[in-house]
Backbone bond lengths (Angstrom), bond angles and torsions (degrees), N, CA, C in turn:
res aa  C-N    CA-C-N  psi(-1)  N-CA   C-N-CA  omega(-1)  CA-C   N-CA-C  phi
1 X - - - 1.472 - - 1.498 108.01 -
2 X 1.457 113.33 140.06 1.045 107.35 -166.61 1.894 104.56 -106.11
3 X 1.810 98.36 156.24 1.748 86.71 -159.93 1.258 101.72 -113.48
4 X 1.058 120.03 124.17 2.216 129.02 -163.54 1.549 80.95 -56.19
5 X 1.461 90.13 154.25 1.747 95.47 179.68 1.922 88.81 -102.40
6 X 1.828 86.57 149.79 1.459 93.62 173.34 1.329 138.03 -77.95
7 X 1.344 112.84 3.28 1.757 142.76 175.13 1.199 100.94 -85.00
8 X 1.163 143.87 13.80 1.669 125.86 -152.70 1.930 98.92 -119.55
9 X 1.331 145.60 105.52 0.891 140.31 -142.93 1.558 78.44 -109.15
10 X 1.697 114.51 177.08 1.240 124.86 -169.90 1.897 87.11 -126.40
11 X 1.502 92.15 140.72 1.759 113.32 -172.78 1.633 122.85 -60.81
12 X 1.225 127.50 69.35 1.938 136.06 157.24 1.587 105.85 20.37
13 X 0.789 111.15 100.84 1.970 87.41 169.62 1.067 126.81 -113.52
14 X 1.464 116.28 126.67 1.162 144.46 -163.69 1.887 105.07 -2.88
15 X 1.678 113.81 128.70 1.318 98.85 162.57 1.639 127.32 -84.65
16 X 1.139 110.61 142.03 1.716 132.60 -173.69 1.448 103.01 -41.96
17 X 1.285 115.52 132.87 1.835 96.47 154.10 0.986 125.43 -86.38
18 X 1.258 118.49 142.44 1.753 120.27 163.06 1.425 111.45 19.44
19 X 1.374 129.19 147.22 1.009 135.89 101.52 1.692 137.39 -19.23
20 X 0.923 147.99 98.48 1.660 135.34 -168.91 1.696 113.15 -92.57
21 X 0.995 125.93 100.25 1.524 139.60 -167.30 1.542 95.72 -52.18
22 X 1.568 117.08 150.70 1.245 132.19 167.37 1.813 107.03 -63.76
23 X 1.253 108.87 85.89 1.443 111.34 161.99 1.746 122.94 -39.03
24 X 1.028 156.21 91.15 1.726 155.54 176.25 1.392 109.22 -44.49
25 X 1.531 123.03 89.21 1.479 102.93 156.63 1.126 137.57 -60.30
26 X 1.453 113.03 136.91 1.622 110.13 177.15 1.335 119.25 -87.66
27 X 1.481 98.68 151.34 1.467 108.17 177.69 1.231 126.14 -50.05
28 X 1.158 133.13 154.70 1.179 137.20 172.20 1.995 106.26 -53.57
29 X 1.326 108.16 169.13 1.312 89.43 -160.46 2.525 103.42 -86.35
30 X 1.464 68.07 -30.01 2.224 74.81 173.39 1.709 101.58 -60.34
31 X 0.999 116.98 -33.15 1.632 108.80 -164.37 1.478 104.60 -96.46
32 X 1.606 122.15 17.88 1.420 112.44 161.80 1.732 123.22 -68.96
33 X 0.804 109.66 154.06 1.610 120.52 -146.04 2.060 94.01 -72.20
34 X 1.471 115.49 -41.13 1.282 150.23 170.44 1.601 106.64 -55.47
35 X 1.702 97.29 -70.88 1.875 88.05 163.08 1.317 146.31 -63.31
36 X 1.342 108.45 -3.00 0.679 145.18 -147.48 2.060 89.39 -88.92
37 X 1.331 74.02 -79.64 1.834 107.47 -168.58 1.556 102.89 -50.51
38 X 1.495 114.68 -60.89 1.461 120.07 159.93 1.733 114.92 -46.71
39 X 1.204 121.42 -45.46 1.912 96.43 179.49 1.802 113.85 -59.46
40 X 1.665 87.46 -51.66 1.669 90.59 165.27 1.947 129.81 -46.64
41 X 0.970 84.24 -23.65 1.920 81.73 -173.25 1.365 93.00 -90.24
42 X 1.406 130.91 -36.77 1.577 124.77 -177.22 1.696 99.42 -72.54
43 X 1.533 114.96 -39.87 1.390 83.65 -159.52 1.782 101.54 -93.17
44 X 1.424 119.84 4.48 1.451 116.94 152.66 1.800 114.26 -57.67
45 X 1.719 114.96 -61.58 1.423 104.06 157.96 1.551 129.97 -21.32
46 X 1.086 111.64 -64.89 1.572 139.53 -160.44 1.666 94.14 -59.58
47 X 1.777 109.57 -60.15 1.300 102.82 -177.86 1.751 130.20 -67.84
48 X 1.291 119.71 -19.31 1.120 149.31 177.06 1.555 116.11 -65.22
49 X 1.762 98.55 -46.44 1.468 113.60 -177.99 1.673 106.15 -75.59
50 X 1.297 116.20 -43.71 1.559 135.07 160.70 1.535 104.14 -38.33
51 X 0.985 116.51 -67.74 1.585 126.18 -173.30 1.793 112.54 -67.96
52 X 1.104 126.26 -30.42 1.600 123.88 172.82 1.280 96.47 -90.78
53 X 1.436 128.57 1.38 2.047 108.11 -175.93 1.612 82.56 -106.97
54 X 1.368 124.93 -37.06 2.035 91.42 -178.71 0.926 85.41 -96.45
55 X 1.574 159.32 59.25 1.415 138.74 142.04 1.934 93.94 -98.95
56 X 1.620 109.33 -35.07 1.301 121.73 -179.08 1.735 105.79 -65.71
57 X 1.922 115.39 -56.15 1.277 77.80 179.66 1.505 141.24 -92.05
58 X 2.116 92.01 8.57 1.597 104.02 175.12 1.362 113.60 -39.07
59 X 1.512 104.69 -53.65 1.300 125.90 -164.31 1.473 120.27 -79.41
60 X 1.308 115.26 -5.06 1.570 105.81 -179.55 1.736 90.56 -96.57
61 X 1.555 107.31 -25.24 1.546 95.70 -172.52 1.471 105.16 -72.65
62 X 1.095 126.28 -28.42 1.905 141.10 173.60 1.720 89.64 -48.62
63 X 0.951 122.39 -48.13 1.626 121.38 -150.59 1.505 95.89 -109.16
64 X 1.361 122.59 -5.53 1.649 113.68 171.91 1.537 97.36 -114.71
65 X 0.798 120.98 2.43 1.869 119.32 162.91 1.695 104.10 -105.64
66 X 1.436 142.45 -9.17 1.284 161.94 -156.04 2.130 93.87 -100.54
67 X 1.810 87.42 -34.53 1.837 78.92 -157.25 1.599 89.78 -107.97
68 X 1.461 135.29 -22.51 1.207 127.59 170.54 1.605 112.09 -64.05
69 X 1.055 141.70 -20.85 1.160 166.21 51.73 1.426 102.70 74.61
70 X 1.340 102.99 -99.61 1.349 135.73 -171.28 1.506 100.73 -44.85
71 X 1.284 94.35 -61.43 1.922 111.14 -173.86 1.452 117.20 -58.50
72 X 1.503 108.87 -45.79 1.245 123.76 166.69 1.951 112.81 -32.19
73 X 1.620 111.56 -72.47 1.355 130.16 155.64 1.331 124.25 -16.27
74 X 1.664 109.75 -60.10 1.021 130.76 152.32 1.434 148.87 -15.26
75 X 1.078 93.84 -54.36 1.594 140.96 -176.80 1.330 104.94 -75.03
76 X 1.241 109.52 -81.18 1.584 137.82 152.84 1.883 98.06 7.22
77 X 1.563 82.93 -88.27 1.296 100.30 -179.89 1.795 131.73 -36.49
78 X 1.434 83.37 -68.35 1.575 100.59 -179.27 1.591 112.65 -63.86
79 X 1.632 119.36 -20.05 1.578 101.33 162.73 1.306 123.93 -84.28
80 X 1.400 98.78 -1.71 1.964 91.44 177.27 1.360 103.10 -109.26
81 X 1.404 114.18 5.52 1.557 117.34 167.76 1.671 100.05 -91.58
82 X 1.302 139.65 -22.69 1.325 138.36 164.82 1.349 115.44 -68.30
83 X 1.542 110.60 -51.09 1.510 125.00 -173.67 1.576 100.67 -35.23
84 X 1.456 95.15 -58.27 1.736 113.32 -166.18 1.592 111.46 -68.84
85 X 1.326 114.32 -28.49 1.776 105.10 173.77 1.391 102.45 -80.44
86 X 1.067 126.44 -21.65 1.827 129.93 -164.03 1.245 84.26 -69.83
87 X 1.588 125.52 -83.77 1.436 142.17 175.83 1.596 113.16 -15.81
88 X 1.200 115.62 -59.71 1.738 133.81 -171.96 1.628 108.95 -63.21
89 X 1.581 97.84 -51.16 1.621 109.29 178.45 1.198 111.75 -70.29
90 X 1.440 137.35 -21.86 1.434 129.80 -178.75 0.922 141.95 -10.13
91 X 1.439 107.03 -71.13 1.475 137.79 -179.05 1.446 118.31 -70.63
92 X 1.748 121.01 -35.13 1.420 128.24 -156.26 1.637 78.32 -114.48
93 X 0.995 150.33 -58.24 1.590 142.38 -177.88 1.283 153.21 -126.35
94 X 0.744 146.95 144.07 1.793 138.84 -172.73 1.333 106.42 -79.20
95 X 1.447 106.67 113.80 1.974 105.92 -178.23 1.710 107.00 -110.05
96 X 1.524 81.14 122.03 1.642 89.11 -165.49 1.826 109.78 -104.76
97 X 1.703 117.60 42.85 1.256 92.65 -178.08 1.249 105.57 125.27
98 X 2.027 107.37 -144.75 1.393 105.46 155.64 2.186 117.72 -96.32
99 X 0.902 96.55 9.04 0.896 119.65 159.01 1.675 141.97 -27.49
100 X 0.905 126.26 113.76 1.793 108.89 -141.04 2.053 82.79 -94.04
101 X 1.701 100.94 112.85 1.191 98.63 169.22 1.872 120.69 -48.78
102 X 1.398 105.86 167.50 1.476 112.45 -175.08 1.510 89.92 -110.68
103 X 1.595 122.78 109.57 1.654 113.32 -163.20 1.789 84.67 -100.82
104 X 1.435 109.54 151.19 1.386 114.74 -178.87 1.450 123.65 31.94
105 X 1.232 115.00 72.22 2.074 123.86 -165.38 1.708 93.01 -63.64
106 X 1.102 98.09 -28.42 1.915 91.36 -176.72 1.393 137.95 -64.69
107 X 1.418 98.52 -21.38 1.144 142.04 -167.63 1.463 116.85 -52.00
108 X 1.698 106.40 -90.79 1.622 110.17 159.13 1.458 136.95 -69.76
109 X 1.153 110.38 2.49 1.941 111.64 158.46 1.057 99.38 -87.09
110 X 1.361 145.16 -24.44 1.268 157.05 168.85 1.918 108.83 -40.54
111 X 1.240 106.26 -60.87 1.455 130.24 -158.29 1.701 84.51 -91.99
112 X 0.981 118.60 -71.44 1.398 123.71 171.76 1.885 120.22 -12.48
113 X 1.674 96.32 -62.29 1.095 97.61 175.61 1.494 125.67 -83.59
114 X 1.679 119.10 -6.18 1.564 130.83 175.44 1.713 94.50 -80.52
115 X 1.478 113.60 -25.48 2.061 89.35 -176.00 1.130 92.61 -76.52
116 X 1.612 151.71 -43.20 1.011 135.24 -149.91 1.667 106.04 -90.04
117 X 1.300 120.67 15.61 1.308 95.57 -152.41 1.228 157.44 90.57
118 X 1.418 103.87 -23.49 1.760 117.68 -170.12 1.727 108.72 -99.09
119 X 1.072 98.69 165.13 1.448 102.12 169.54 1.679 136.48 -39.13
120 X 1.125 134.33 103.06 1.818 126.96 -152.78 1.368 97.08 -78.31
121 X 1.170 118.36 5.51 2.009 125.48 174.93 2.116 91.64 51.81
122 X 1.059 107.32 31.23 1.879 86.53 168.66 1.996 77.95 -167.14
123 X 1.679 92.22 168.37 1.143 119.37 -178.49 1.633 123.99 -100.08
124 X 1.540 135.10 -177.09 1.269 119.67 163.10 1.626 117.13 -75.32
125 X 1.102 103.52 -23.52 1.388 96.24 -171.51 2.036 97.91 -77.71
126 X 1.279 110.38 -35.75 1.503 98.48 173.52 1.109 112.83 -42.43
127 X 0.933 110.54 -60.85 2.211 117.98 -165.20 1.674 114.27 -77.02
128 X 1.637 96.17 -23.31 2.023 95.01 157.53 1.249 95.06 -69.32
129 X 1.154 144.38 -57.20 1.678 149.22 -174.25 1.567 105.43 -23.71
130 X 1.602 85.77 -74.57 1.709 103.59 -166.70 1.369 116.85 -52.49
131 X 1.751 111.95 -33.18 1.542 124.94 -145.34 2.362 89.26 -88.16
132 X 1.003 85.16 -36.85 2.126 106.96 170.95 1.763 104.21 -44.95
133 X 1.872 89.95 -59.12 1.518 80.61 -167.35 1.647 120.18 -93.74
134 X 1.672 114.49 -1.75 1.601 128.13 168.64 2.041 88.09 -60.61
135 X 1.322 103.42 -51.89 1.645 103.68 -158.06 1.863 96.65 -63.26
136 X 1.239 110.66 -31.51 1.735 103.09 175.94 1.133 109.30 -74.71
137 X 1.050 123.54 -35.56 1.635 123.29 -177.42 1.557 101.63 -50.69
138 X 1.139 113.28 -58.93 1.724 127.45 -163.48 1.576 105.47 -63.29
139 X 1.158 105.32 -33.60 1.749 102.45 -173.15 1.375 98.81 -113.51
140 X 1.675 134.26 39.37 1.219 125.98 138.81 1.166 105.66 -100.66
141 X 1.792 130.17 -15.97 1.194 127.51 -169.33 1.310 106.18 -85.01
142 X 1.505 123.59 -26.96 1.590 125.74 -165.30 2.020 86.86 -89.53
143 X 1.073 122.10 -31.68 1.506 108.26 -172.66 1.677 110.85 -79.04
144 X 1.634 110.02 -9.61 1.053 105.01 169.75 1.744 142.34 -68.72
145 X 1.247 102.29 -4.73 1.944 119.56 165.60 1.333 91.90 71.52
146 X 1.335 133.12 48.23 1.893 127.00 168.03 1.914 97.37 -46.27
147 X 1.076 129.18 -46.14 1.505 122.56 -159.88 1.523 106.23 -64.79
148 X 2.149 100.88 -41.97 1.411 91.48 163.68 1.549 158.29 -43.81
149 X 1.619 82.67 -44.49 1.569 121.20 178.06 1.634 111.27 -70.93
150 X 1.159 112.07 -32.67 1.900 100.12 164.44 1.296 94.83 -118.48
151 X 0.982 132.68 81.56 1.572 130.14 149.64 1.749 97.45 -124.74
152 X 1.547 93.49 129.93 1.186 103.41 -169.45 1.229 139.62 52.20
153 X 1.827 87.29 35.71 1.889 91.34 179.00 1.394 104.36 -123.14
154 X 1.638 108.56 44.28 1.605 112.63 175.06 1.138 123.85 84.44
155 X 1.361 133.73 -17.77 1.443 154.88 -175.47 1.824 100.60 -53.07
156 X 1.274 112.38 131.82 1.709 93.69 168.84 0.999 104.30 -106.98
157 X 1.616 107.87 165.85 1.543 116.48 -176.90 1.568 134.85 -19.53
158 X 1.758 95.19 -52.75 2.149 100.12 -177.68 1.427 84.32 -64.84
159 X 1.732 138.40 -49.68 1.199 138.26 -108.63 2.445 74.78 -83.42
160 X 1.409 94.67 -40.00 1.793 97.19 -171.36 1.554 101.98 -77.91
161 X 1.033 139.62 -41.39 1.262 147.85 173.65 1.896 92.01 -36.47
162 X 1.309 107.07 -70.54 1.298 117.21 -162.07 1.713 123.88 -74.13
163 X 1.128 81.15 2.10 1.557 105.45 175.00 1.343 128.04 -103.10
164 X 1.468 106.51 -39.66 1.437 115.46 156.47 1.079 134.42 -99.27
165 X 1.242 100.61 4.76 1.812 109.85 142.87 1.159 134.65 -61.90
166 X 1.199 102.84 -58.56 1.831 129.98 156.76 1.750 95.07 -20.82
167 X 0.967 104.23 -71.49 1.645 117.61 -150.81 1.688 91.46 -72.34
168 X 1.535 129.47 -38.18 1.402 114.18 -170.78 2.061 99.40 -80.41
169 X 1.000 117.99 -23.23 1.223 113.41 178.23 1.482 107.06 -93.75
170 X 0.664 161.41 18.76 1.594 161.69 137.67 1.361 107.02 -77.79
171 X 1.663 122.46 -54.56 1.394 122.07 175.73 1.781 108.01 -65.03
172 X 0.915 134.23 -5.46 1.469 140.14 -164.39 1.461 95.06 -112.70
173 X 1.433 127.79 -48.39 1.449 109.24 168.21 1.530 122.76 -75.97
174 X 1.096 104.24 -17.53 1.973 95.93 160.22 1.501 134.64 -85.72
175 X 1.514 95.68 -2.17 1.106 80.93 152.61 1.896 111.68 -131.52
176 X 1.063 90.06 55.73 1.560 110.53 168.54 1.533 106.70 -116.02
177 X 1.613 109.27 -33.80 1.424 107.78 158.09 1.263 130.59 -71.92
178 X 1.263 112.10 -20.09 1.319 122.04 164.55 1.670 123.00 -56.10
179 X 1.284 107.95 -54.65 1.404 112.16 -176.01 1.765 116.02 -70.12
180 X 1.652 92.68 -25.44 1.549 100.15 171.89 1.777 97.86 -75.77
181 X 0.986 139.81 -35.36 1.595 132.75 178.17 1.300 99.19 -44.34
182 X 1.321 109.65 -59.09 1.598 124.98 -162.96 1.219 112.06 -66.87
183 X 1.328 135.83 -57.37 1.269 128.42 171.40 1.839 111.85 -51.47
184 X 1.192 115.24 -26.91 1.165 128.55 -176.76 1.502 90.73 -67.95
185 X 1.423 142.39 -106.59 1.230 135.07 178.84 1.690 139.42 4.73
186 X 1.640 94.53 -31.46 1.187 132.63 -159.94 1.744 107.12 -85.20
187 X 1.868 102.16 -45.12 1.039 111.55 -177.77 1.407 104.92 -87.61
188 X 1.280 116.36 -45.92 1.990 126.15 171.47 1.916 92.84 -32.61
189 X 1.159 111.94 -51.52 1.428 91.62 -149.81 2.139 101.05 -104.53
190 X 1.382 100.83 -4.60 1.489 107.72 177.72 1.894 103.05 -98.94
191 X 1.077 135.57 89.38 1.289 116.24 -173.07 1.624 108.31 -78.05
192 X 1.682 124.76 -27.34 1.107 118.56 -145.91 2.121 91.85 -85.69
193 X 1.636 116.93 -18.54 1.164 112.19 -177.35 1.686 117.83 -118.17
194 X 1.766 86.46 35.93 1.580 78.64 175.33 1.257 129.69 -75.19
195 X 1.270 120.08 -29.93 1.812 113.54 179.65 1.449 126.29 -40.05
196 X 1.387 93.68 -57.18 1.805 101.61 166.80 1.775 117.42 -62.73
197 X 0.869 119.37 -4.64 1.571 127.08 -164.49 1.799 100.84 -102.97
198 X 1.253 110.10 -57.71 1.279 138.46 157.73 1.707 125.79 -24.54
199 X 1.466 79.18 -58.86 1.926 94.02 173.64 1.438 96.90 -87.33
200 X 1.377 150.97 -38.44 0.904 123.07 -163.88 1.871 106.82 -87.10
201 X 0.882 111.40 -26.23 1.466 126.94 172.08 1.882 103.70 -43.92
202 X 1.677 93.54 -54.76 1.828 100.01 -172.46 1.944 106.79 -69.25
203 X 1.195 108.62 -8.04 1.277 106.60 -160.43 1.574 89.17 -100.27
204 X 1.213 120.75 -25.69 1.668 120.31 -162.00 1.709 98.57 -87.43
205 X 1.570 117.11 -29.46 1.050 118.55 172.03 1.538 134.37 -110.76
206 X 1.545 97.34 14.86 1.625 112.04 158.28 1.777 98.35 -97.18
207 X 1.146 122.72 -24.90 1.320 102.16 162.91 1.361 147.72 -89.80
208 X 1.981 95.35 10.77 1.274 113.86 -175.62 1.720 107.65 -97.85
209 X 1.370 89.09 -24.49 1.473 102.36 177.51 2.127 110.23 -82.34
210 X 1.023 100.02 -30.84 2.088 100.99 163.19 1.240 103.13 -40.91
211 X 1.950 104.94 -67.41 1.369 116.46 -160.28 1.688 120.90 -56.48
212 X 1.493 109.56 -43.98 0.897 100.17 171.74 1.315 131.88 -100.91
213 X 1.398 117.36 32.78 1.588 124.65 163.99 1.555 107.44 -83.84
214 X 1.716 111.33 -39.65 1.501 126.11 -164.22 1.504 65.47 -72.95
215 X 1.402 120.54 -87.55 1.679 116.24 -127.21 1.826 109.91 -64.29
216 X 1.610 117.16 -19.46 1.587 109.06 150.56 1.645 112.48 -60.82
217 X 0.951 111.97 -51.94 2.032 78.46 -170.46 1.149 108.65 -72.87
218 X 1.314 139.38 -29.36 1.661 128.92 167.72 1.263 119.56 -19.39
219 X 1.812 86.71 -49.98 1.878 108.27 -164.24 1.854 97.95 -73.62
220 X 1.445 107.63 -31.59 1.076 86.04 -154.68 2.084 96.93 -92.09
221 X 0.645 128.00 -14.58 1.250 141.92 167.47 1.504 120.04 -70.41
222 X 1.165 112.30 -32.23 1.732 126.86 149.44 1.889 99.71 -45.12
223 X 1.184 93.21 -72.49 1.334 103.29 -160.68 1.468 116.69 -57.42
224 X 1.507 127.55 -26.34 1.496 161.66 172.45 1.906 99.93 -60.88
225 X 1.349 105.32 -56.72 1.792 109.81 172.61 1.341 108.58 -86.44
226 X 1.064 148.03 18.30 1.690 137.97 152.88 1.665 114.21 -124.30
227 X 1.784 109.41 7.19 1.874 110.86 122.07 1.419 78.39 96.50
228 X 1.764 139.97 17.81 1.313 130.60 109.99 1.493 151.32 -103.43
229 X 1.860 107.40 69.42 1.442 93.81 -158.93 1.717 116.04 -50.73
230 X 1.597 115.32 -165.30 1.254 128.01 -148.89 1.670 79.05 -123.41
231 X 1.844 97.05 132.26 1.973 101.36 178.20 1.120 109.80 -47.87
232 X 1.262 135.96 -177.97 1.703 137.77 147.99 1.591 91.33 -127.04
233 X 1.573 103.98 118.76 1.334 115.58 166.59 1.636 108.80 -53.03
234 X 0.985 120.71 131.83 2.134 137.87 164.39 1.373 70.18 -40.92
235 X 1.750 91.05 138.61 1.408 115.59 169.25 1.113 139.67 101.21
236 X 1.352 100.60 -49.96 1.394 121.46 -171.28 1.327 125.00 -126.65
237 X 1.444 101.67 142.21 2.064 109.22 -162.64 1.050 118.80 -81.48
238 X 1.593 108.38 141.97 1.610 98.01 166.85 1.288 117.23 -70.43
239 X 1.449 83.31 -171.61 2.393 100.48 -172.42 1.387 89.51 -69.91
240 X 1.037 119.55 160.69 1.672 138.06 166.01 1.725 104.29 -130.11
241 X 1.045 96.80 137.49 1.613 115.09 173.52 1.244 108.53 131.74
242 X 1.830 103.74 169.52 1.484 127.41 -165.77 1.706 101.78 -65.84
């Protein structure tokens, strides 16, 4: 029998490798949870900003078709508010535009020539004539319904205020020319009390001439904000005043 020797060691076996830990793949880089959140918040911005620019230019076109519109109305108005002073003024003046009509031209060479004495180149029955058709002029303009004619044609408040002002001071200086006709007649055919007749005549038609300097540019400045002013004939000035 054979006897194992006592030197004889028994064979180590090989040590194991590692274990290898579950490595974590990463996401792709679009499907990070972060990139995610950020594309979304920009393209919430993005859509938002999209949505207030045609809500912005829906709305300016709403409000620029709102004022062509408006003006249009406007328009409307203010040429049959011209039609009717052109028509009214006929007879008593030449309306040139914006142009500050010359109301009754006969008028103050008339008075002119009674302070000095000289011949007034017209008669009483002229200036009863004239003083007839200043008074028609005035009461075709008041039968004409101006309040009617811009109501509700877009006009704002100063814009009607200033419009039917126009129209009460224009009708107020014709017949301020009127009474100056009349006193005029008065003196043509009274020689011994013309001085007093005379002055009051110049006073009735220096205040017909105030009225209608203010109440032409009203008109014509009316007509200037509803986007057709009134020509100005070469040459000649407009009205001046408040």
């Amino acid at each position: 029998m054979a006897i194992k020797g006592k030197g004889r060691t028994k064979a180590k076996q090989p040590a194991r490798a590692p274990r290898r830990a579950a490595v974590p793949v990463k996401r792709p880089f679009a499907q990070r949870t972060w990139v995610k959140a950020t594309a979304a918040f920009i393209a919430g911005v993005f859509l938002v900003s999209m949505c207030w620019w045609v809500w912005e230019n829906l709305d300016k076109d709403r409000n620029a078709k709102a004022a062509a519109n408006a003006q249009a109305q406007q328009q409307q108005a203010i040429g049959a508010w011209k039609a009717q002073l052109e028509s009214s003024l006929a007879n008593v003046a030449q309306v040139q535009g914006a142009a500050l009509p010359q109301v009754a031209p006969t008028l103050q060479p008339a008075l002119d020539a009674l302070s000095k004495g000289t011949d007034p180149g017209v008669t009483a029955s002229d200036m009863d004539t004239l003083a007839g058709q200043l008074g028609d002029a005035a009461t075709k303009l008041v039968k004409f319904k101006l309040t009617d004619a811009i109501r509700d044609h877009g006009f704002t408040v100063d814009q009607t205020e200033a419009i039917t002002g126009a129209e009460a001071e224009i009708v107020a200086a014709l017949r301020s020319f009127q009474v100056a006709a009349q006193l005029t007649s008065l003196a043509v055919s009274t020689p011994g009390q013309q001085d007093k007749l005379v002055a009051a005549a110049n006073q009735a038609a220096s205040t017909g001439q105030e009225l209608l300097i203010s109440g032409w540019t009203k008109y014509s400045n009316a007509a200037d904000a509803a986007g057709m002013p009134l020509p100005m004939p070469q040459g000649l000035a407009p009205a001046s005043g408040s």
